[in-house]
C-alpha positions in Angstrom: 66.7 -49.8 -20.8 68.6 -51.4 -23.3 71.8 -50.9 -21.1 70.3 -53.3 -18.6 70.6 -56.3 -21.4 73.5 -58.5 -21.5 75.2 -58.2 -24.5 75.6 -62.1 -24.9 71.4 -62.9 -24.5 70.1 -63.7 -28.1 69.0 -61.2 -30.1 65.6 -62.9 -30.0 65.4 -63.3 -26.0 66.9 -59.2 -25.9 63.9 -58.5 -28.4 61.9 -59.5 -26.0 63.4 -57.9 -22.6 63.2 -54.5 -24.5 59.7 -54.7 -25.3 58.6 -56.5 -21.7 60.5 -53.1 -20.5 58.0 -50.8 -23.1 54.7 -52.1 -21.6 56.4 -52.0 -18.1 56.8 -47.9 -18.6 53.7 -47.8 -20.4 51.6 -49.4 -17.5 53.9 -47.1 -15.0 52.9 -44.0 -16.5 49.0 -45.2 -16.4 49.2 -45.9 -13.2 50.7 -43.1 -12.4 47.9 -40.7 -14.4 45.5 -43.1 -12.7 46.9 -41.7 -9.1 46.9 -38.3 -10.0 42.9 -38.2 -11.3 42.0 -40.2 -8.1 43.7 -37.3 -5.9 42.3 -34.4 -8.2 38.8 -36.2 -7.5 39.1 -36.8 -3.9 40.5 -33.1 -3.5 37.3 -31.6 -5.6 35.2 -34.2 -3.5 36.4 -32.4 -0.2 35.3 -29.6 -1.6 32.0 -30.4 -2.4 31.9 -31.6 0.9 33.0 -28.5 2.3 30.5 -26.6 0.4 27.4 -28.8 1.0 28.6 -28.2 4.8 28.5 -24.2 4.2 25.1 -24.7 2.4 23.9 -26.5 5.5 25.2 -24.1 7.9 23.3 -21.4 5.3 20.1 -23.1 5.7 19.9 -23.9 9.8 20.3 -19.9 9.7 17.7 -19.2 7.1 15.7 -21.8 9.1 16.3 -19.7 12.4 15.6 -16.4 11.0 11.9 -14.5 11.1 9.4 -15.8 8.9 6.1 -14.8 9.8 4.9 -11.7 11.6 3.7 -13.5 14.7 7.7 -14.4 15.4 8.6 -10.7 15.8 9.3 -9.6 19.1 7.5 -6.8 20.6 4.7 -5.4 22.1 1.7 -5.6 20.2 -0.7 -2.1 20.3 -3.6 -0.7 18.4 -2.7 1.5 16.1 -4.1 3.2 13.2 -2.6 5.1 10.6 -4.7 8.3 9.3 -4.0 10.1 6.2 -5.8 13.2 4.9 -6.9 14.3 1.6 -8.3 18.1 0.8 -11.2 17.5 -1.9 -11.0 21.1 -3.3 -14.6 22.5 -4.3 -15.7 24.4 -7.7 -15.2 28.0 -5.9 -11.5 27.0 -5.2 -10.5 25.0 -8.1 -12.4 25.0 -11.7 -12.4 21.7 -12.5 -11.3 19.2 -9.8 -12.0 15.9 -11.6 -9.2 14.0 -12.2 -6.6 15.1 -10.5 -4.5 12.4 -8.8 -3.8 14.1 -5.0 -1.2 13.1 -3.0 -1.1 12.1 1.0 1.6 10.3 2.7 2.9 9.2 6.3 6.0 7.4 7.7 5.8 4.6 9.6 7.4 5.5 12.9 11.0 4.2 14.4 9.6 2.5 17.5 8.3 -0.7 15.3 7.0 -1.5 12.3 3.4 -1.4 11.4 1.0 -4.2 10.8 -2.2 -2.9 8.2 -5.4 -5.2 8.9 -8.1 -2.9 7.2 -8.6 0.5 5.5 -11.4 2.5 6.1 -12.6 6.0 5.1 -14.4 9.1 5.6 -15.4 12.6 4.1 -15.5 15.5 6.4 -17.8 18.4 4.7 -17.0 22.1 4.4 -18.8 24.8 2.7 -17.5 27.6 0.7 -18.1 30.9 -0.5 -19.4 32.1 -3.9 -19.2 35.2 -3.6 -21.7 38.3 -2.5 -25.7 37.7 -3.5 -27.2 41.0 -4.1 -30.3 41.5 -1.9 -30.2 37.9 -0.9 -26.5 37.7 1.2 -24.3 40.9 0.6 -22.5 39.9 3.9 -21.2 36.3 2.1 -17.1 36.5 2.2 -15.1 36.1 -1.5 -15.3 33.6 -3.4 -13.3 30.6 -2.2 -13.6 31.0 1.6 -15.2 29.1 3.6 -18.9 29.5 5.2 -19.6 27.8 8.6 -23.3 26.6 7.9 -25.2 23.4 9.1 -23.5 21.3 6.9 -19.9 22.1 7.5 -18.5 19.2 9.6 -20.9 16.6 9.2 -19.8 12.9 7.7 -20.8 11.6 4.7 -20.2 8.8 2.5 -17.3 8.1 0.6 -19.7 6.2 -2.5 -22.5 7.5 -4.0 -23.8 3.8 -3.8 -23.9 3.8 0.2 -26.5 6.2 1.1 -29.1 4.5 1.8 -32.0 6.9 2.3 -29.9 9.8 -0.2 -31.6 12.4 1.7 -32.2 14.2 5.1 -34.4 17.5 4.7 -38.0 16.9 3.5 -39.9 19.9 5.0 -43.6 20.8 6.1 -46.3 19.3 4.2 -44.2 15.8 3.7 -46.5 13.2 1.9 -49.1 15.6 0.6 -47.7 16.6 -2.4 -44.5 14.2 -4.2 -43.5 17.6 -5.7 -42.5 19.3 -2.5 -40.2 15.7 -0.7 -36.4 16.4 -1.8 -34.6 13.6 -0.3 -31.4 14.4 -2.0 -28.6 14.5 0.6 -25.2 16.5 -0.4 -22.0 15.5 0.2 -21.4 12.4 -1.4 -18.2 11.9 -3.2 -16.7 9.1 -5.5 -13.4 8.7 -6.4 -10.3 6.4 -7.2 -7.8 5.3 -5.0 -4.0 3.6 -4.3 -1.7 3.4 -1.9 1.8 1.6 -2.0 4.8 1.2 0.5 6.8 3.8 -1.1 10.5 2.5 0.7 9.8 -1.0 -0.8 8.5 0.7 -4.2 6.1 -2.1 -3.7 2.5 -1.1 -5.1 -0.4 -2.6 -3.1 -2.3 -2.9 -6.9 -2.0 -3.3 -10.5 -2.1 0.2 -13.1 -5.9 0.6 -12.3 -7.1 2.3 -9.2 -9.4 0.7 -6.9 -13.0 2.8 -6.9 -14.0 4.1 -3.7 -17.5 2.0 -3.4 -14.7 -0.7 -1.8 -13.8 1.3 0.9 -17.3 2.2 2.2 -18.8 -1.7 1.8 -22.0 -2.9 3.1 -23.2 -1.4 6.4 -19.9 0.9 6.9 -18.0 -2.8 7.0 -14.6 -1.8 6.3 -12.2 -2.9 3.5 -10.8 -6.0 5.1 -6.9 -7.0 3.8 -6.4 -10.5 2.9 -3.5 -10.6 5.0 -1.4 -8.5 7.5 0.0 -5.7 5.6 3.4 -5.5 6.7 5.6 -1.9 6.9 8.8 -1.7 8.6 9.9 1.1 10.4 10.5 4.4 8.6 8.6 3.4 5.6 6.7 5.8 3.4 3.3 4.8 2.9 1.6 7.1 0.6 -2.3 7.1 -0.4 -3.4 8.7 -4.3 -6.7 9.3 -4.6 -8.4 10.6 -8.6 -11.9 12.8 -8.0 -14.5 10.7 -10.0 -17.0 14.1 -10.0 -17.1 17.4 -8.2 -18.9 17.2 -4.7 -20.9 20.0 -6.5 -23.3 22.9 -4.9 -25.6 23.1 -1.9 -29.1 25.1 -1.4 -28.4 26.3 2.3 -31.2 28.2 4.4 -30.4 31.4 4.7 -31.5 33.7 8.1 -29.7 36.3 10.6 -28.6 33.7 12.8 -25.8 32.3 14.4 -22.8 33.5 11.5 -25.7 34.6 9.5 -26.6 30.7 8.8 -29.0 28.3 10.9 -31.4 25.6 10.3 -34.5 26.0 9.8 -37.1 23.7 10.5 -39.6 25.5 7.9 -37.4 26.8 4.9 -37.4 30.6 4.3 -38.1 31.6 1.4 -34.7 32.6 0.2 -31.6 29.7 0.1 -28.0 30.5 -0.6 -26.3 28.7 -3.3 -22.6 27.7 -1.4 -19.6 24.8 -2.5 -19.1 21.5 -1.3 -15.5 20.5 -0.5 -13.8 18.9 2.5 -11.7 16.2 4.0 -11.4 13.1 3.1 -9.9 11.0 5.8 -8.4 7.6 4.5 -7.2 5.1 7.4 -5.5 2.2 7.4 -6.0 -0.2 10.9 -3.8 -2.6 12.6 -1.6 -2.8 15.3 2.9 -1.2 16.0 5.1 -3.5 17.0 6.9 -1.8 19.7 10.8 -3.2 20.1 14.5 -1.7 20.2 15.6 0.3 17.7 17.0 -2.8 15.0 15.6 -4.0 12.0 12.4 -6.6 12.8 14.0 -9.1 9.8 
């Protein structure tokens, strides 16, 4: 810039140019760094814009997708899902308390399931302690199971919800307290879980719910606080923990129908036989038949 001074200006006035010159670059190059953060801003500015517009677009889908249940398409059915538990007696398995048994079912590939309730029932069976000298030589090994009276019948899953806890009282009922027995076998109490096994979502915390829930007031079954929801081929598996033993049972012994009948006056001699059985857990609700596609 100093080539750009006459050589005959004063020194004083050239002073001067030269230094008017120094603040003129100076305020170039500002203005210049000035331009180039306004375009770094406006280009990072588009791009925010550009990514609130994706984050929009995001949402509006989100917004569109399934939510609740109701908005899944498909036919609605009954539907109830049945699971079944053996509950081993003392003549097949010493000592049965406690062990945490096992029963599972997958949710078929028409539609997912929707749970409501859960409900449950023990079937009884009757088995075998072995031969009774003089009493029942015919009785089968020990282990095997004895059609009688009992074997079939329902009873409760909770010791708490028999009402009358008895059936049988015999002749002479009333005139001597000695003689009623109003005990009624087959009662069992245990602990149970269940969890959607795909999701490895548990449907409780670590301690098992007892089975007094399940059986309720007046058979009122275990009502959900909301729809249970399972897609399609989901594992759903039940554990259930044997509180007690279902224990023995005095059964009337005669020459009848497989060498067991009842009786409506006791003979004199009774067979001592094992309780065991099935215990049916349920879980009620409704399939969602659709295509084969995922319902979310």
């Amino acid at each position: 810039m100093a080539d750009d001074i006459p050589l005959n200006v004063p020194p004083q006035v050239a002073s001067f140019l030269r230094n008017l010159n120094d603040k003129q670059a100076r305020q170039s190059s500002q203005f210049e760094a000035l331009a180039k953060a306004y375009r770094e801003l406006r280009t990072r500015s588009e791009g925010d814009k550009l990514e609130i517009q994706r984050l929009g677009e995001w949402v509006r889908k989100a917004a569109s997708r399934i939510r609740y249940i109701e908005d899944i398409p498909g036919k609605r059915v009954p539907y109830t899902m049945n699971f079944e538990v053996s509950i081993p007696s003392v003549a097949n398995v010493a000592n049965p308390v406690g062990a945490r048994i096992r029963a599972q079912q997958q949710v078929s590939m028409d539609g997912p399931f929707v749970g409501t309730m859960l409900m449950g029932a023990f079937r009884m069976q009757t088995f075998s302690l072995g031969p009774i000298a003089e009493v029942a030589p015919n009785l089968p090994p020990v282990g095997e199971e004895v059609l009688t009276p009992l074997t079939g019948r329902f009873r409760p899953i909770a010791s708490t919800a028999d009402a009358f806890q008895g059936a049988y009282i015999g002749p002479g009922a009333g005139t001597d307290p000695t003689e009623v027995n109003t005990f009624r076998p087959g009662e069992i109490d245990f602990l149970w879980e269940y969890a959607d096994e795909g999701t490895d979502r548990e449907r409780q915390n670590q301690i098992p719910t007892p089975s007094r829930y399940l059986f309720s007031e007046n058979d009122r079954p275990f009502y959900l606080a909301v729809s249970d929801f399972f897609e399609r081929g989901s594992t759903i598996a039940f554990y259930t923990t044997l509180l007690r033993s279902v224990g023995l049972v005095e059964v009337n012994f005669s020459t009848g129908w497989n060498g067991y009948t009842e009786s409506p006056i006791a003979p004199a001699d009774r067979v001592l036989l094992a309780l065991g059985g099935t215990l049916t857990l349920s879980i009620h609700g409704y399939k969602i038949l659709q295509a084969q596609s995922p319902a979310v």
